[in-house]
PDB file of N, CA, C and O in Angstrom:
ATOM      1  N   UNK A   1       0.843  -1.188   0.000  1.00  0.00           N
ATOM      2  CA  UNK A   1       0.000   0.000   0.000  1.00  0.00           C
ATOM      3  C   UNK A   1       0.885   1.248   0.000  1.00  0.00           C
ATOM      4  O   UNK A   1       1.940   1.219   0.634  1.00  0.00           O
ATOM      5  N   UNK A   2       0.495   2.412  -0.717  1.00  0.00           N
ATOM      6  CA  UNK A   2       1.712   3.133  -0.870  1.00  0.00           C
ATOM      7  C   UNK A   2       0.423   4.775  -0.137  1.00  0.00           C
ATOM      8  O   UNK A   2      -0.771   5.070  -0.093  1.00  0.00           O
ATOM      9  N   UNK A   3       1.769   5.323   0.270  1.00  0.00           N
ATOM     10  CA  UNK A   3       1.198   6.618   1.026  1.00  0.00           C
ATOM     11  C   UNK A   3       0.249   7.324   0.244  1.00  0.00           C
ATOM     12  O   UNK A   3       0.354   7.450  -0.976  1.00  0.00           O
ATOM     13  N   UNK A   4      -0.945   7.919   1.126  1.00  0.00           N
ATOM     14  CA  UNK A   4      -1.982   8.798   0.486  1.00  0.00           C
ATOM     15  C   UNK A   4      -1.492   9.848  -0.576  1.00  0.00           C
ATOM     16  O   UNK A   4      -2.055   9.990  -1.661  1.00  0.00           O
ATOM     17  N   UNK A   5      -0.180  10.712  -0.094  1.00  0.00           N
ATOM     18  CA  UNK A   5       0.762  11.553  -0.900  1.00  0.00           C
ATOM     19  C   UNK A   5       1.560  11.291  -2.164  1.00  0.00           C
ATOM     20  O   UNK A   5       2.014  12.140  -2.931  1.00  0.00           O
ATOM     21  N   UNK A   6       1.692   9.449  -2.284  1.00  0.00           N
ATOM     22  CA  UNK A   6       2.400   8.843  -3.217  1.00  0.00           C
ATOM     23  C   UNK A   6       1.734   9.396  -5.004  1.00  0.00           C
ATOM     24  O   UNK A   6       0.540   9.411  -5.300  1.00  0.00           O
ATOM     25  N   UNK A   7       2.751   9.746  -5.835  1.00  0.00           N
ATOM     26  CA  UNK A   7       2.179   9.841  -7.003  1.00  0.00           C
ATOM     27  C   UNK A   7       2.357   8.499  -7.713  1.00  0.00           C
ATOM     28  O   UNK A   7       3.309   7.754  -7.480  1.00  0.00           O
ATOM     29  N   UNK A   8       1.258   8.197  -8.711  1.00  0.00           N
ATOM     30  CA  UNK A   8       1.174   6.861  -9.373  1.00  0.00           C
ATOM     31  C   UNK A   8       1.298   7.022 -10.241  1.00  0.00           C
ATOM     32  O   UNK A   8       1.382   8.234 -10.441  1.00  0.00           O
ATOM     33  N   UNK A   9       1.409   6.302 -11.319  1.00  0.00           N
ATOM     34  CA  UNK A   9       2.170   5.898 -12.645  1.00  0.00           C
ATOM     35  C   UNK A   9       1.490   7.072 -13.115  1.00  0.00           C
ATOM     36  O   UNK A   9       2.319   7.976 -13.014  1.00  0.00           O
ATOM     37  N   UNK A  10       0.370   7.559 -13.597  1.00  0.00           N
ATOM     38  CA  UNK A  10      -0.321   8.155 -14.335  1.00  0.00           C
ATOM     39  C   UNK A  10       0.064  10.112 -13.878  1.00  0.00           C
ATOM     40  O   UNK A  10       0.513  10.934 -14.677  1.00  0.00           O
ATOM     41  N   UNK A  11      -0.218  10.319 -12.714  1.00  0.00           N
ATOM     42  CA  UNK A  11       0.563  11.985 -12.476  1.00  0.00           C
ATOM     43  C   UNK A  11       1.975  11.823 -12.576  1.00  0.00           C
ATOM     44  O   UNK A  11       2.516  12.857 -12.967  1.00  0.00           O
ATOM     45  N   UNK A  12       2.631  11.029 -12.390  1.00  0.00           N
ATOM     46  CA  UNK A  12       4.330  10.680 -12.685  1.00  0.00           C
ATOM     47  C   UNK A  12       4.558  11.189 -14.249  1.00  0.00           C
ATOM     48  O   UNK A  12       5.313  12.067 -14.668  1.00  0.00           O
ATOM     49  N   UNK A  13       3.687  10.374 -14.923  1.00  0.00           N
ATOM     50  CA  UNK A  13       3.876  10.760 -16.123  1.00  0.00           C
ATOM     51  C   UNK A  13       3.661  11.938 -16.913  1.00  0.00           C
ATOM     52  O   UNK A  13       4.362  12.385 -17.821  1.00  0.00           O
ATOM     53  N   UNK A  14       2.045  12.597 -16.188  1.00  0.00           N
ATOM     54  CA  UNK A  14       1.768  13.954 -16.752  1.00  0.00           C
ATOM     55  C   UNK A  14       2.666  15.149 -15.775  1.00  0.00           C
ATOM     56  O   UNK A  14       2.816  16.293 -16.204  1.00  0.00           O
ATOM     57  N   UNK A  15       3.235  14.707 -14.405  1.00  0.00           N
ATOM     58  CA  UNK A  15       4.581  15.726 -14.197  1.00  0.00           C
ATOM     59  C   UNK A  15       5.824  15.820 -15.482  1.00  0.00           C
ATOM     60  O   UNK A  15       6.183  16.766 -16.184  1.00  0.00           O
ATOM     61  N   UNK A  16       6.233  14.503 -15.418  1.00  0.00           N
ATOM     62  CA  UNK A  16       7.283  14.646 -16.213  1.00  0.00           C
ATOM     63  C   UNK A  16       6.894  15.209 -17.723  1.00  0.00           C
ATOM     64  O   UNK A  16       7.610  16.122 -18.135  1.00  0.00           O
ATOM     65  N   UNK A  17       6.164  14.895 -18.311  1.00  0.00           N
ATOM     66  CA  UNK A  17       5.627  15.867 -19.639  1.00  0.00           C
ATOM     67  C   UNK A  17       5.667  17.198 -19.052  1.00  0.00           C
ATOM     68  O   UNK A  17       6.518  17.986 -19.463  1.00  0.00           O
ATOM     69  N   UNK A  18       4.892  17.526 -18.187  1.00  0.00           N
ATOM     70  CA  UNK A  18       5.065  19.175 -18.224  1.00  0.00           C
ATOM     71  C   UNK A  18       6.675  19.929 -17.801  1.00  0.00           C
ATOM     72  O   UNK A  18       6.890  21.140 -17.851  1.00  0.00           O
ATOM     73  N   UNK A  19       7.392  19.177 -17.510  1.00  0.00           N
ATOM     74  CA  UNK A  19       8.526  19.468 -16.769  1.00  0.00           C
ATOM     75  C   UNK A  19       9.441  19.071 -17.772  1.00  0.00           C
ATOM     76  O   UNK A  19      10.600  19.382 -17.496  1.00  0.00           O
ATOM     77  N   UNK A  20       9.257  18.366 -19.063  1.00  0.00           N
ATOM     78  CA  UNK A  20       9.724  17.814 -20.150  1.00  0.00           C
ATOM     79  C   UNK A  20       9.353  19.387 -21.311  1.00  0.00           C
ATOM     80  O   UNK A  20      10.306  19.919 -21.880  1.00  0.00           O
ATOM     81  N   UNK A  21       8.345  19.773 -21.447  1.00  0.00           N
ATOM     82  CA  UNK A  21       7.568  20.496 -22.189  1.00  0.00           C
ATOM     83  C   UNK A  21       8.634  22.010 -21.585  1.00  0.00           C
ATOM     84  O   UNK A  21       9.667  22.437 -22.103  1.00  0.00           O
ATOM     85  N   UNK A  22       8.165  22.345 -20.789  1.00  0.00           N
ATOM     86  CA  UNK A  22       8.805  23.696 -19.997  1.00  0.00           C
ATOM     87  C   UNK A  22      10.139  23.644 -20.474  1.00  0.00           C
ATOM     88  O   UNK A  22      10.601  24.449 -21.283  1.00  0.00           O
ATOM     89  N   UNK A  23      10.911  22.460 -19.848  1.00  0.00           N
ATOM     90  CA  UNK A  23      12.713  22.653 -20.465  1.00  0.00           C
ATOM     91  C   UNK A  23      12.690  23.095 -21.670  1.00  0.00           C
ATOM     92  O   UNK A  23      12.984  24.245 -21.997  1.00  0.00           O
ATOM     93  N   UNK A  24      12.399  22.358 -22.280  1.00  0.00           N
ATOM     94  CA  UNK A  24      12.005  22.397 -24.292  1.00  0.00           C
ATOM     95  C   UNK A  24      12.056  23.944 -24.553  1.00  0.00           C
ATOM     96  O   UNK A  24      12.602  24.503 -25.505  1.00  0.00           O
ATOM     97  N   UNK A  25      11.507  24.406 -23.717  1.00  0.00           N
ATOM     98  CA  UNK A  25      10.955  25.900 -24.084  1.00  0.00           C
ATOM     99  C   UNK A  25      12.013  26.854 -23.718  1.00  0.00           C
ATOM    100  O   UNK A  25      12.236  27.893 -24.341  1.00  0.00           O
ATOM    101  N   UNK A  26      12.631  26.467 -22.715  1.00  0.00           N
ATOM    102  CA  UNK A  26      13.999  27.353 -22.176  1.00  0.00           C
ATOM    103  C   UNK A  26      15.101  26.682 -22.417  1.00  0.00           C
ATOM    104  O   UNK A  26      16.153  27.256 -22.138  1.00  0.00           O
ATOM    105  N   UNK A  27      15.145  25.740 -22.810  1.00  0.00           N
ATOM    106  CA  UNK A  27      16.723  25.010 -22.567  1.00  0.00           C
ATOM    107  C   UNK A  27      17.922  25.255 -23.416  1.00  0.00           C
ATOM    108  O   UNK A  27      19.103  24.930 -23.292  1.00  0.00           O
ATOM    109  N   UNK A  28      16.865  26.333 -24.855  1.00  0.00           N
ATOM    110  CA  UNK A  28      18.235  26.695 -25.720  1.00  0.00           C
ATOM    111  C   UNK A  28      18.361  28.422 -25.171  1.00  0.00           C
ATOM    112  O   UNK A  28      19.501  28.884 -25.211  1.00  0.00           O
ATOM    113  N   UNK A  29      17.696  28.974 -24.877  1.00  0.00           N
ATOM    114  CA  UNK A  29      17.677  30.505 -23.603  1.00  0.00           C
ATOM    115  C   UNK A  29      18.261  30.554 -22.632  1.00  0.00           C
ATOM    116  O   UNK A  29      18.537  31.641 -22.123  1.00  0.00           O
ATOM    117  N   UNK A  30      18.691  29.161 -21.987  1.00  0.00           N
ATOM    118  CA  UNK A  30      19.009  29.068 -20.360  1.00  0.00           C
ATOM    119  C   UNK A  30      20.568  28.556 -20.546  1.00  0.00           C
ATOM    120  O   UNK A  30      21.156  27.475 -20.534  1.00  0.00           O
ATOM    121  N   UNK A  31      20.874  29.841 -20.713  1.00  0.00           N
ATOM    122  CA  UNK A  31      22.250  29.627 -20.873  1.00  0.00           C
ATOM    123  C   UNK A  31      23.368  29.728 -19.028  1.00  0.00           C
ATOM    124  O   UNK A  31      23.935  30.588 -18.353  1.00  0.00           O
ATOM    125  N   UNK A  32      23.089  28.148 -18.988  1.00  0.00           N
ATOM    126  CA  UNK A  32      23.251  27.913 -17.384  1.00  0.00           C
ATOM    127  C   UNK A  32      24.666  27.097 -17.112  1.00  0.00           C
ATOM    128  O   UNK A  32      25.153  26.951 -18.233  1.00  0.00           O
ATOM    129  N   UNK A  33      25.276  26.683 -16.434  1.00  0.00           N
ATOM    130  CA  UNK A  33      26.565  25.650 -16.356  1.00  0.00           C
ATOM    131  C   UNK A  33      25.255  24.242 -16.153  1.00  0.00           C
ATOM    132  O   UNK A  33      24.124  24.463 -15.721  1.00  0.00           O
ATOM    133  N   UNK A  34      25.596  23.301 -16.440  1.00  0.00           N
ATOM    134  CA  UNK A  34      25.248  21.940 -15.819  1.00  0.00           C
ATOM    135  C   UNK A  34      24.518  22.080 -14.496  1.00  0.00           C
ATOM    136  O   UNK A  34      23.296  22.057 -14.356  1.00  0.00           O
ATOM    137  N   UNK A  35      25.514  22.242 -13.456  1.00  0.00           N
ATOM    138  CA  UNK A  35      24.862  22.542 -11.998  1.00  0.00           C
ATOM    139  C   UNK A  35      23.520  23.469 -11.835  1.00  0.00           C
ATOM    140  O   UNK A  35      22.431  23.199 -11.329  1.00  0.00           O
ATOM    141  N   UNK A  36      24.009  24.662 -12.454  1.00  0.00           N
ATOM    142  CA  UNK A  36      22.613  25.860 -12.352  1.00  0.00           C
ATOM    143  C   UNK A  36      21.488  24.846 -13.149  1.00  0.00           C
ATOM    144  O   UNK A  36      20.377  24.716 -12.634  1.00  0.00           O
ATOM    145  N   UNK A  37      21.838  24.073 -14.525  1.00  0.00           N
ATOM    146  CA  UNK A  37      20.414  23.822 -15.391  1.00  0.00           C
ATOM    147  C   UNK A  37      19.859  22.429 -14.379  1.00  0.00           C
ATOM    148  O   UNK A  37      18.659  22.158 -14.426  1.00  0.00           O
ATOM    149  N   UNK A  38      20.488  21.858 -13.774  1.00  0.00           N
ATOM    150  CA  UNK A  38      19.880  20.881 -13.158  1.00  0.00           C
ATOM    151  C   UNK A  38      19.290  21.179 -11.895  1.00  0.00           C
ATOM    152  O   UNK A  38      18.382  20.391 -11.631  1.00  0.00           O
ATOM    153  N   UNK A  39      19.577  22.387 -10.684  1.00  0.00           N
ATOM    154  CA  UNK A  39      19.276  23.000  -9.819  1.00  0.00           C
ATOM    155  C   UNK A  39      17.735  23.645 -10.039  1.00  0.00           C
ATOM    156  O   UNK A  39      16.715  23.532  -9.359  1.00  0.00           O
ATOM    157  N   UNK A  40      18.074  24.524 -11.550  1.00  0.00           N
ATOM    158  CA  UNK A  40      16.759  24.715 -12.058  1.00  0.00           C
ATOM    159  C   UNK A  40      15.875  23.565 -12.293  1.00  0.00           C
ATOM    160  O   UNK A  40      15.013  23.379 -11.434  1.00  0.00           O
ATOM    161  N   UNK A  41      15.922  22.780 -13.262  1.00  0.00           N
ATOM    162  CA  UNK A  41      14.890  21.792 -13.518  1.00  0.00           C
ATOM    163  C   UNK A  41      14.717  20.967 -12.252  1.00  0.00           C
ATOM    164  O   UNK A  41      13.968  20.011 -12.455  1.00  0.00           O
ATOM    165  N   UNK A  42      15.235  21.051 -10.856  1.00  0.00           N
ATOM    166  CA  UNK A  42      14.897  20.543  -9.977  1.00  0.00           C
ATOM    167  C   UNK A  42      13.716  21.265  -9.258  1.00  0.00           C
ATOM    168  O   UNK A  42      12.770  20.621  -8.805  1.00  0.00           O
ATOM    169  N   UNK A  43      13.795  22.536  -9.172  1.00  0.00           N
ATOM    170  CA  UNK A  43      13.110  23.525  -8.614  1.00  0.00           C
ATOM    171  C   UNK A  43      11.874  23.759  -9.838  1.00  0.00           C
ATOM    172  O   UNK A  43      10.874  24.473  -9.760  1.00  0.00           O
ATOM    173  N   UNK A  44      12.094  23.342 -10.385  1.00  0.00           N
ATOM    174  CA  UNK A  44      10.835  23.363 -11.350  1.00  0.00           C
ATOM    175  C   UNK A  44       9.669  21.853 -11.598  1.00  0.00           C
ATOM    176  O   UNK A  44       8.518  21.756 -12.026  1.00  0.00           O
ATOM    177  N   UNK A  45      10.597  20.937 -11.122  1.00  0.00           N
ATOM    178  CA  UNK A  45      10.005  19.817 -10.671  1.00  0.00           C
ATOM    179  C   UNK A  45       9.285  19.798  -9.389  1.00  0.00           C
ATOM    180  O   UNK A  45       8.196  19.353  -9.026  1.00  0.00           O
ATOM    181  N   UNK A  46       9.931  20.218  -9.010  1.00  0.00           N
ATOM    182  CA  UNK A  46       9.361  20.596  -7.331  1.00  0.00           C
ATOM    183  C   UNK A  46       7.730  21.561  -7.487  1.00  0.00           C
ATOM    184  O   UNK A  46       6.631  21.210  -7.058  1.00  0.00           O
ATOM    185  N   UNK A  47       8.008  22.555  -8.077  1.00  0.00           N
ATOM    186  CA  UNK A  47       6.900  23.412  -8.614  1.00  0.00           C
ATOM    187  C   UNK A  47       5.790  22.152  -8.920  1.00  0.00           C
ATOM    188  O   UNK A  47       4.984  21.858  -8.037  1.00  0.00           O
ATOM    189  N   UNK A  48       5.793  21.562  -9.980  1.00  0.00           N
ATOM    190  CA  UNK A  48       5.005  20.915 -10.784  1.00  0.00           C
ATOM    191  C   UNK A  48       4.459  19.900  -9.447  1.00  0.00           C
ATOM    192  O   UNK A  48       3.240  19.741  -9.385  1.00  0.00           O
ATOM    193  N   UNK A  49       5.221  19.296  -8.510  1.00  0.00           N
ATOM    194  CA  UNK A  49       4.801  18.148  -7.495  1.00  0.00           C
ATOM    195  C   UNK A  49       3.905  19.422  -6.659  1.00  0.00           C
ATOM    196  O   UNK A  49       2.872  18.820  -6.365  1.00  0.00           O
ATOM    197  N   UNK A  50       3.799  20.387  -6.297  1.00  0.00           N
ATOM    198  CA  UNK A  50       3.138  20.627  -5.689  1.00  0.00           C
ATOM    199  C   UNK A  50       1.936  21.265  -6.304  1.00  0.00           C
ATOM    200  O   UNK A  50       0.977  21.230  -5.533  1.00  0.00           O
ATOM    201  N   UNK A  51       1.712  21.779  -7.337  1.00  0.00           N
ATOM    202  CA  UNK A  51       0.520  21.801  -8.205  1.00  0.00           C
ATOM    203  C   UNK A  51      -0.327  20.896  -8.006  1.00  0.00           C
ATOM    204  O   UNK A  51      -1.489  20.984  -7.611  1.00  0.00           O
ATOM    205  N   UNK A  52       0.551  19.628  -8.414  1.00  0.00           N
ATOM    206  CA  UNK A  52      -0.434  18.182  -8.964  1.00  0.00           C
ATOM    207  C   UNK A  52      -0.719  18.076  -7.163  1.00  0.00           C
ATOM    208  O   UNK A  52      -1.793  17.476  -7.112  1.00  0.00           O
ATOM    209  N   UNK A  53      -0.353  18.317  -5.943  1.00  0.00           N
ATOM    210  CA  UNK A  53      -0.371  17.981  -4.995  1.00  0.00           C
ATOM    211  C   UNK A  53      -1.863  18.645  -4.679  1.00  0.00           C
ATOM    212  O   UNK A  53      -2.753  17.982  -4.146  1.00  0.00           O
ATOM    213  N   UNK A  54      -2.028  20.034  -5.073  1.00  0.00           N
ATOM    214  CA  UNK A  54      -3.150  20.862  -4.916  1.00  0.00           C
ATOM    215  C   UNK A  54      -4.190  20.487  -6.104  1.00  0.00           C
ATOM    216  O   UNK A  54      -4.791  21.347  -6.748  1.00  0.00           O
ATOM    217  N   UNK A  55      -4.300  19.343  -6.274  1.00  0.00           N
ATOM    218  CA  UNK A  55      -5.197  19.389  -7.638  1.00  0.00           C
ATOM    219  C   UNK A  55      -5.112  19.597  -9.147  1.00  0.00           C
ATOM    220  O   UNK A  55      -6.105  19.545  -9.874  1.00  0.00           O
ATOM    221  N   UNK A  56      -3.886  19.831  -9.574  1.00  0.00           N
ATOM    222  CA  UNK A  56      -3.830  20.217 -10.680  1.00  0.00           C
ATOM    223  C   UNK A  56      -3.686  19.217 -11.549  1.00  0.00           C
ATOM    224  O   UNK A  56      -2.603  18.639 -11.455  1.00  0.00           O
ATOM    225  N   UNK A  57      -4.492  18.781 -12.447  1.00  0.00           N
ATOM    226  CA  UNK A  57      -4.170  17.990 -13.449  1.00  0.00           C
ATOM    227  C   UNK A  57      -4.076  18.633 -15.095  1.00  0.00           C
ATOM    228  O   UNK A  57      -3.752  17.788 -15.929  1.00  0.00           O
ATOM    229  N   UNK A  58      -4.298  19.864 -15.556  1.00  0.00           N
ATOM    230  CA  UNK A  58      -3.784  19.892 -16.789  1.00  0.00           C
ATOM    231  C   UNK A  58      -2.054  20.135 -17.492  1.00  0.00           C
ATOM    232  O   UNK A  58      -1.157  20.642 -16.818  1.00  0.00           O
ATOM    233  N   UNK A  59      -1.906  19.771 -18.598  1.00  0.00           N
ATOM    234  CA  UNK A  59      -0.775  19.432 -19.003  1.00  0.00           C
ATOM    235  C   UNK A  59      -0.066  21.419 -19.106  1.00  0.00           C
ATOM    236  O   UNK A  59       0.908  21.888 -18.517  1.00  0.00           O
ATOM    237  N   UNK A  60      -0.936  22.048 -19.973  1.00  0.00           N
ATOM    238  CA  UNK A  60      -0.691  23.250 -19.959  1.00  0.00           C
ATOM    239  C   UNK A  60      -0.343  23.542 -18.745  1.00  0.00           C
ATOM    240  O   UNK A  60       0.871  23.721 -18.645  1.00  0.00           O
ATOM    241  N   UNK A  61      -1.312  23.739 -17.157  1.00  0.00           N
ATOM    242  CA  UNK A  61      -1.262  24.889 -16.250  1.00  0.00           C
ATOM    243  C   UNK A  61       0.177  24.199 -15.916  1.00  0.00           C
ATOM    244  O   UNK A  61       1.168  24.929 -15.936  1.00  0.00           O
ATOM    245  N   UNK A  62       0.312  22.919 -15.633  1.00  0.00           N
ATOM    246  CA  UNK A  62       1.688  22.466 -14.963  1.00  0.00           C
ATOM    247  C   UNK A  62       2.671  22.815 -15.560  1.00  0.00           C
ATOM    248  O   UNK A  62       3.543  23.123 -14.747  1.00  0.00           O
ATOM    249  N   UNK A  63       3.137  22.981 -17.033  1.00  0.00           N
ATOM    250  CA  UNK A  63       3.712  23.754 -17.622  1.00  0.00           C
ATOM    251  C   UNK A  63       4.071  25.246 -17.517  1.00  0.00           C
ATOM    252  O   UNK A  63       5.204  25.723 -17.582  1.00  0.00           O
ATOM    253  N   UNK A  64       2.832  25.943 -17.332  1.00  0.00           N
ATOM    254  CA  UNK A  64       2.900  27.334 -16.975  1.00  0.00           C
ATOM    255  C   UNK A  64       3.683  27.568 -15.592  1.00  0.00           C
ATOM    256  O   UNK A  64       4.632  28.341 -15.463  1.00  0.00           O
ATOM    257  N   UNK A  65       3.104  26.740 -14.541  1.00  0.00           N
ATOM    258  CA  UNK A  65       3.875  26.197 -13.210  1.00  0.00           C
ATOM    259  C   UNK A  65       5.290  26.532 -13.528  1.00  0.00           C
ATOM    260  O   UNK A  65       5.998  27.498 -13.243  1.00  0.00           O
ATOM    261  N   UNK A  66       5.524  25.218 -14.344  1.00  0.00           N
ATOM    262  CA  UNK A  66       7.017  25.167 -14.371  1.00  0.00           C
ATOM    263  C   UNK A  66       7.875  26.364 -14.717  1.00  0.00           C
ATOM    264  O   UNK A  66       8.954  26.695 -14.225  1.00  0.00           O
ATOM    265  N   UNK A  67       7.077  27.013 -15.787  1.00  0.00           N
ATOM    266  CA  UNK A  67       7.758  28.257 -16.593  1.00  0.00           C
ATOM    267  C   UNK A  67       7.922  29.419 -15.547  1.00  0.00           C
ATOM    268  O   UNK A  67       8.896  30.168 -15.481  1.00  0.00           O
ATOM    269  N   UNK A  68       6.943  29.444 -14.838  1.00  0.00           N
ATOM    270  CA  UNK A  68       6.827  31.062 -14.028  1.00  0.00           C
ATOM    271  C   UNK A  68       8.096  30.626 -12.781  1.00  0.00           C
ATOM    272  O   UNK A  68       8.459  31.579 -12.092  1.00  0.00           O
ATOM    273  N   UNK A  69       8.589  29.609 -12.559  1.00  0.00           N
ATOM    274  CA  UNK A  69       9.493  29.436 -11.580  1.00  0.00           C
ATOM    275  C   UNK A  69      10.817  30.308 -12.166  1.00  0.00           C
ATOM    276  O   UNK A  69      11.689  30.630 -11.359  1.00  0.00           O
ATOM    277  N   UNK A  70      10.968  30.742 -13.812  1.00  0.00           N
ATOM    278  CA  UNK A  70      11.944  31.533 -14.417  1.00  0.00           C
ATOM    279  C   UNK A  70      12.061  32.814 -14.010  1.00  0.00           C
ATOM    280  O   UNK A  70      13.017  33.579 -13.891  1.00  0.00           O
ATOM    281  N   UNK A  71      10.423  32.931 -13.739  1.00  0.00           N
ATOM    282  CA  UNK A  71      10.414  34.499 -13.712  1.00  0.00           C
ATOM    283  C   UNK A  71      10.544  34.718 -12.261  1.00  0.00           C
ATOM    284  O   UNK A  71      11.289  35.609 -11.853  1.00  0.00           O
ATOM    285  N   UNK A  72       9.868  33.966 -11.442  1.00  0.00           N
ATOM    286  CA  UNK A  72      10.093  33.972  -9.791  1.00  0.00           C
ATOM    287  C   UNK A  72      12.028  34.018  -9.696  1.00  0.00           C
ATOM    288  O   UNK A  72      12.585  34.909  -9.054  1.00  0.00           O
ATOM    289  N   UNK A  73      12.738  33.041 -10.356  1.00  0.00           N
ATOM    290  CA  UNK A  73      13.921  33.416  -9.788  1.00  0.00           C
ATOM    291  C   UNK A  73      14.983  34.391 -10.364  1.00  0.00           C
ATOM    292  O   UNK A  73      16.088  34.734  -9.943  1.00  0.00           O
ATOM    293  N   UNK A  74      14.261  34.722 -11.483  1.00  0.00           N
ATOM    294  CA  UNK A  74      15.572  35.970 -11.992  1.00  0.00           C
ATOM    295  C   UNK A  74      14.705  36.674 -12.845  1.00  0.00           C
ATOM    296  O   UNK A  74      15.112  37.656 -13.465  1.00  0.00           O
TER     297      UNK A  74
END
């Protein structure tokens, strides 16, 4: 039995699309070292787990999620 909080195959997958989708969109802009681009896409993963945590299931808003974490940090 896995925790009430646990994500299952199915939000696993629509996180990682939106968090897949978002990079796509910055990753030739985000002119970062290794460390910074993975720090970022961590903190943008993080974003997206707590969306889907509050209810969010579309592919867009989790995306948007992910994106506005650009503008929140610089």
């Amino acid at each position: 039995m896995f925790p009430a909080d646990c994500y299952g195959p199915h939000k696993l997958a629509l996180m990682t699309r939106a968090l897949d989708a978002a990079w796509h969109e910055i990753e030739s802009t985000a002119r970062k070292s290794a460390d910074e681009a993975s720090a970022l896409r961590r903190v943008m993963a993080l974003k997206i787990m707590a969306a889907v945590k509050e209810g969010e299931w579309d592919l867009g808003c989790l995306t948007r999620v992910a994106l506005r974490t650009i503008s929140d940090l610089y």
